[in-house]
MDAnalysis code that builds the backbone (N, CA, C; Angstrom):
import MDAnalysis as mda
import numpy as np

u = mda.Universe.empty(318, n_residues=106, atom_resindex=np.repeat(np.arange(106), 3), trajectory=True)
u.add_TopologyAttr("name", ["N", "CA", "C"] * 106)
u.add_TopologyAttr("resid", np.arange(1, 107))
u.add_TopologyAttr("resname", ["UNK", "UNK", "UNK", "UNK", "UNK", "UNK", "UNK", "UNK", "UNK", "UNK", "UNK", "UNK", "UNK", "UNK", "UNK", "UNK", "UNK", "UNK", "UNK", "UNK", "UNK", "UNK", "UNK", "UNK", "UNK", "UNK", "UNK", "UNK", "UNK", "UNK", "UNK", "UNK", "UNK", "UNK", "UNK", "UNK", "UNK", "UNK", "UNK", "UNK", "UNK", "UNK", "UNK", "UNK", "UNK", "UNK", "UNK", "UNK", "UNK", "UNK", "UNK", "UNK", "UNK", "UNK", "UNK", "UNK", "UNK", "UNK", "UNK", "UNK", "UNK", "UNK", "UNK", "UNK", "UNK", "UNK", "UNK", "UNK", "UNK", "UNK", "UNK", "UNK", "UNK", "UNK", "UNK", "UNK", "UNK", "UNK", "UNK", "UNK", "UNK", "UNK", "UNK", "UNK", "UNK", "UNK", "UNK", "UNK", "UNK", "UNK", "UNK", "UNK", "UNK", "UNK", "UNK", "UNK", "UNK", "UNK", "UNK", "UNK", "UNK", "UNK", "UNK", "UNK", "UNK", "UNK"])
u.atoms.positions = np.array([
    [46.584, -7.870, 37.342],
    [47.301, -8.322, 36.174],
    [48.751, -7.844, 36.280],
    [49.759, -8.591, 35.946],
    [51.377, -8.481, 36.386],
    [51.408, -7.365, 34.799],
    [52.391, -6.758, 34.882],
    [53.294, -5.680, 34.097],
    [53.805, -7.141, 32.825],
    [54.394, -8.043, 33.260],
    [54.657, -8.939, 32.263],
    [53.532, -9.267, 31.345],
    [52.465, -9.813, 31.813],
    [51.261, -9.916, 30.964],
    [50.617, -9.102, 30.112],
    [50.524, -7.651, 30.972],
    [49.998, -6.008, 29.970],
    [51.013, -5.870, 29.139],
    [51.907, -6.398, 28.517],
    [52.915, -6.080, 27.869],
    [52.675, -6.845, 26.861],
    [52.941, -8.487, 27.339],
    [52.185, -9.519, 26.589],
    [51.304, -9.318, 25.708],
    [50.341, -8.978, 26.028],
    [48.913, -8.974, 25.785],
    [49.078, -7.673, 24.322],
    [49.422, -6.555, 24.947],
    [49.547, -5.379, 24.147],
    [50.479, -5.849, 22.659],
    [51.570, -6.373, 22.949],
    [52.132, -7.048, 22.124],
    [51.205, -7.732, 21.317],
    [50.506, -8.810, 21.608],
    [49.966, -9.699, 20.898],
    [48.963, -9.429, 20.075],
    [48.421, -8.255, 20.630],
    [47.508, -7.298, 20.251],
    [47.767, -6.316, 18.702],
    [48.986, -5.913, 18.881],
    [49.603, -5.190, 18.219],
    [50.291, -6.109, 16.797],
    [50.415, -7.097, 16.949],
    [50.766, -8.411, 15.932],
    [49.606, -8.418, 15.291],
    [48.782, -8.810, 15.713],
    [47.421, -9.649, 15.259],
    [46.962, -8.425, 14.281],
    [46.707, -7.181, 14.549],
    [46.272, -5.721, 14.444],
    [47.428, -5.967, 12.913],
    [48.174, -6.119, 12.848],
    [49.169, -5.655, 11.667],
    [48.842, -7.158, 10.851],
    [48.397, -8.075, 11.182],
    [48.201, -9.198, 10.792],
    [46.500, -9.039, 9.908],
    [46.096, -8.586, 10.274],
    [44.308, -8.324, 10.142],
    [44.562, -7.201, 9.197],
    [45.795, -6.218, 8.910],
    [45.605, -5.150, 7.942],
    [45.938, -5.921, 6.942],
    [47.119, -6.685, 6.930],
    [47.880, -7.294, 5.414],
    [46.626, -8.102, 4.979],
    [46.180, -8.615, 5.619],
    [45.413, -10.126, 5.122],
    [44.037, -9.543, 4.827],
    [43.352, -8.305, 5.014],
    [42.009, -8.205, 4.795],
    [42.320, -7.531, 3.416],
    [40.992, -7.918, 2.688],
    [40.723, -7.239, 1.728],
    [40.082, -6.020, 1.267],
    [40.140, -5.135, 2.171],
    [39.668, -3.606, 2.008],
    [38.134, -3.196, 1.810],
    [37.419, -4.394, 2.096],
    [36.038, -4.107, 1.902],
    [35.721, -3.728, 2.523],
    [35.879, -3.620, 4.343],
    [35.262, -3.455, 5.127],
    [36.828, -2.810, 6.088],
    [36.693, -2.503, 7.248],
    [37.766, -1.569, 7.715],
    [37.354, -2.505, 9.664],
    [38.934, -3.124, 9.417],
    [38.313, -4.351, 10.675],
    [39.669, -3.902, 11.855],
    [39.215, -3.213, 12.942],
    [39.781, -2.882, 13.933],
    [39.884, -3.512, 15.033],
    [41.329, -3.847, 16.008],
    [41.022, -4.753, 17.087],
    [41.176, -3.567, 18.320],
    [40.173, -3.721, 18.801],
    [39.686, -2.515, 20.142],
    [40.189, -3.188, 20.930],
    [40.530, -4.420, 21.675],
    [40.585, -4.921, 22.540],
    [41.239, -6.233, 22.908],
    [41.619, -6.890, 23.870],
    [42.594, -8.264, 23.882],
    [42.144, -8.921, 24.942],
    [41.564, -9.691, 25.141],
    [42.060, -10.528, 26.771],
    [42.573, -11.589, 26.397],
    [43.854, -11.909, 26.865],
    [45.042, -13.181, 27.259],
    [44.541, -13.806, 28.697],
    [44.287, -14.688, 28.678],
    [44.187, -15.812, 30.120],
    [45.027, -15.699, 30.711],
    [44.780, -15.783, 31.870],
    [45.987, -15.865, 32.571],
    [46.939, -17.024, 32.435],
    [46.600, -18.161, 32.493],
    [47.011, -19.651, 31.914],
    [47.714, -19.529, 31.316],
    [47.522, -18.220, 29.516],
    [48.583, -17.854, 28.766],
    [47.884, -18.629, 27.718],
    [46.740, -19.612, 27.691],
    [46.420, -20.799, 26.941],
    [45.521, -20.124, 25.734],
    [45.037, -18.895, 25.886],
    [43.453, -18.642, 25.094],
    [44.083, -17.260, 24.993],
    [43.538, -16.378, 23.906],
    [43.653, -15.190, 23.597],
    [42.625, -14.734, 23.173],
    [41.781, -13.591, 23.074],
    [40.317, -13.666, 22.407],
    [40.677, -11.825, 22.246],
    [40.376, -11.479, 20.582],
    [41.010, -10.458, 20.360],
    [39.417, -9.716, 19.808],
    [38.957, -8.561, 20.103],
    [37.238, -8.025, 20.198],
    [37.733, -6.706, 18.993],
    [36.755, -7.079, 18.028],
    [36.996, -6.323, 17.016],
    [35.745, -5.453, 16.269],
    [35.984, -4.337, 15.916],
    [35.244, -3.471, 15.384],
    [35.427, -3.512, 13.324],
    [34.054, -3.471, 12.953],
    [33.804, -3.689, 11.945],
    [33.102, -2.378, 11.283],
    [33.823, -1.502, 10.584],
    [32.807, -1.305, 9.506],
    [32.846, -1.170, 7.816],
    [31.603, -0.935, 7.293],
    [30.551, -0.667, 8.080],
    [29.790, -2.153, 8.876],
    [29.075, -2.287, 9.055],
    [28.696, -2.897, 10.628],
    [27.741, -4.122, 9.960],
    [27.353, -3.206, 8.559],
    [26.463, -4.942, 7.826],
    [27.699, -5.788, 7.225],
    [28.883, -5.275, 7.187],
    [29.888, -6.441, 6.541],
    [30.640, -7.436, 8.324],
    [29.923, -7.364, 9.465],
    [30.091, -7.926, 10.608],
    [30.339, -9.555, 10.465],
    [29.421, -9.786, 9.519],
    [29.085, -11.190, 9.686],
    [30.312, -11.767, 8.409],
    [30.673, -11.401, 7.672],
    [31.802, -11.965, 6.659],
    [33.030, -11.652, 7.212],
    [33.305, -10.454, 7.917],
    [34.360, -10.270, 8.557],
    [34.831, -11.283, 9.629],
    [33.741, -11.381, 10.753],
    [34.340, -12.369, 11.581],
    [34.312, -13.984, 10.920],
    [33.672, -14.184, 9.774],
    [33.935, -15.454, 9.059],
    [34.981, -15.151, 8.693],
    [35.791, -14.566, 7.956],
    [37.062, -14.534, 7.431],
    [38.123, -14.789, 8.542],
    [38.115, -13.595, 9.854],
    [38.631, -13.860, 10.651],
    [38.606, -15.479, 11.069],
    [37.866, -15.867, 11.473],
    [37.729, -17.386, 11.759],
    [38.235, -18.050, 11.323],
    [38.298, -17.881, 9.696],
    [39.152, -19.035, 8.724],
    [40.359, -18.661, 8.998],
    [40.975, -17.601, 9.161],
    [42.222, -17.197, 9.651],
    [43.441, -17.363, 10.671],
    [42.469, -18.136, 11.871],
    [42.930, -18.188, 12.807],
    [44.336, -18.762, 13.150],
    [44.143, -19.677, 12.279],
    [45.661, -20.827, 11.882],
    [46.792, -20.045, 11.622],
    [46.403, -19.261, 10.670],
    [47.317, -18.495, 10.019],
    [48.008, -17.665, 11.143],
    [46.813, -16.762, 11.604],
    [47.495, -15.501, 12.265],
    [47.994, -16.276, 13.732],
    [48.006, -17.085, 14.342],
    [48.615, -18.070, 15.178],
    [49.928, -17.710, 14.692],
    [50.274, -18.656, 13.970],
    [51.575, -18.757, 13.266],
    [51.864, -17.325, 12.754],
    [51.463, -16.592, 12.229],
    [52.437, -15.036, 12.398],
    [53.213, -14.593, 13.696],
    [51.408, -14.815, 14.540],
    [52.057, -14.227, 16.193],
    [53.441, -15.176, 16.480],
    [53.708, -16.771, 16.359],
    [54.484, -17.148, 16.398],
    [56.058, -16.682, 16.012],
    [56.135, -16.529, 14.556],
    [57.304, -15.851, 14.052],
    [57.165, -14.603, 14.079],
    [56.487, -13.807, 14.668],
    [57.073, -12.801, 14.863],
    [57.178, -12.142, 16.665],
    [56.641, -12.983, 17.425],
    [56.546, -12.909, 18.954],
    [58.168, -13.648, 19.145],
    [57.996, -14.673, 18.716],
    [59.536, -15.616, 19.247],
    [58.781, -16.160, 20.154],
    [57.360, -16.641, 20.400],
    [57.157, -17.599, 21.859],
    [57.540, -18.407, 21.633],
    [57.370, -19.364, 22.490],
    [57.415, -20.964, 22.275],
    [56.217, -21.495, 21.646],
    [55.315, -20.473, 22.674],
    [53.952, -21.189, 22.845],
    [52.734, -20.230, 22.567],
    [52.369, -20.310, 21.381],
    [50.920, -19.234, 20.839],
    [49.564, -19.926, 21.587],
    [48.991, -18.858, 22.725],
    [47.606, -19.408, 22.764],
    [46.392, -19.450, 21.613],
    [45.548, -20.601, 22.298],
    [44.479, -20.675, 21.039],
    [44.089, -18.825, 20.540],
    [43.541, -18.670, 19.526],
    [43.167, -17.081, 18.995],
    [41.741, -17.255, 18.888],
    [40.846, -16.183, 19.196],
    [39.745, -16.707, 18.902],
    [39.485, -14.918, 18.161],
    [38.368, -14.750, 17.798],
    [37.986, -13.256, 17.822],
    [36.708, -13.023, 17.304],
    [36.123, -11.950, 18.153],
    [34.728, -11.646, 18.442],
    [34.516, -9.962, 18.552],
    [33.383, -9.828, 18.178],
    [32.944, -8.228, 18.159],
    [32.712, -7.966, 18.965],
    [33.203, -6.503, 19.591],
    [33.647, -5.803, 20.246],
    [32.002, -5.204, 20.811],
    [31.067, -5.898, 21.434],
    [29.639, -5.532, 21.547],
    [29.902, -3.808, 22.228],
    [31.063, -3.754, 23.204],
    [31.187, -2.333, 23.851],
    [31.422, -1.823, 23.010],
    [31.927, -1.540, 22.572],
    [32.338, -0.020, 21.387],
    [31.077, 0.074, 20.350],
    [30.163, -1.165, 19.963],
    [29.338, -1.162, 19.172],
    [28.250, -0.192, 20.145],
    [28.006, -0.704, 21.576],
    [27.280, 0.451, 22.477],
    [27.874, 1.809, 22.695],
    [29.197, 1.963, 22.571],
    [29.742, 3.177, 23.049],
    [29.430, 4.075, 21.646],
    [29.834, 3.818, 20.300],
    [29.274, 4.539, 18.999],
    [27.684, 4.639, 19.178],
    [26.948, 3.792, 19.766],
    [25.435, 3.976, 19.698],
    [25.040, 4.764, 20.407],
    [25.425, 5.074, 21.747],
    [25.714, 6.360, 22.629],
    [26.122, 7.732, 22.027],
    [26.986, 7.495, 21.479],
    [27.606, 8.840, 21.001],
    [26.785, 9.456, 19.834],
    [26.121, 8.481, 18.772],
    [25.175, 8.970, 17.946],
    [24.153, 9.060, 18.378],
    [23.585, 8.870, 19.672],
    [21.796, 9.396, 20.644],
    [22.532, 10.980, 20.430],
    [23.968, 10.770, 21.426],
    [24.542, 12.277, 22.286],
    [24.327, 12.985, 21.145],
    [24.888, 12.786, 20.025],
    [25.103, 14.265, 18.691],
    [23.399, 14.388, 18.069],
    [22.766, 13.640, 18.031],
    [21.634, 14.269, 17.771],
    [20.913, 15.329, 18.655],
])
């Protein structure tokens, strides 16, 4: 992966992340762990942590309805030309890595 792209990516990451605080409604506490950007530049798919973990399923519905929106943030506030599609999905690793760590502390 080029230095231009990890930058990219982190960026876009870091938008979306400030985009997902304004716009949620405090019920649930919705974190983006993670980013992959295509190389293409065409698709973005941003892996997010939810809790607590039964509000999973309204969260990524909200997210979903969102997508339009937070597009167009990343837009005005990236300066691209060109926003890839956004998609976003739970973060199944970190959901294993917390399930790990609560075996370890018991």
């Amino acid at each position: 992966m080029s230095q231009r792209h990890t930058v990219l990516t982190q960026h876009l990451q870091k938008l979306a992340a400030d985009y997902v605080n304004t716009q949620s409604n405090k019920t649930s506490l919705i974190t983006i762990t993670n980013t992959e950007l295509a190389h293409s530049l065409d698709k973005i798919t941003f892996y997010v942590s939810v809790f607590p973990e039964t509000a999973e399923g309204p969260a990524i519905g909200f997210l979903m309805r969102k997508r339009g929106e937070c597009k167009k943030y990343l837009k005005e506030k990236s300066k691209m030309n060109h926003i890839p599609h956004v998609e976003f999905m739970i973060d199944e690793g970190e959901k294993t890595r917390r399930r790990v760590d609560e075996l370890l502390s018991n």
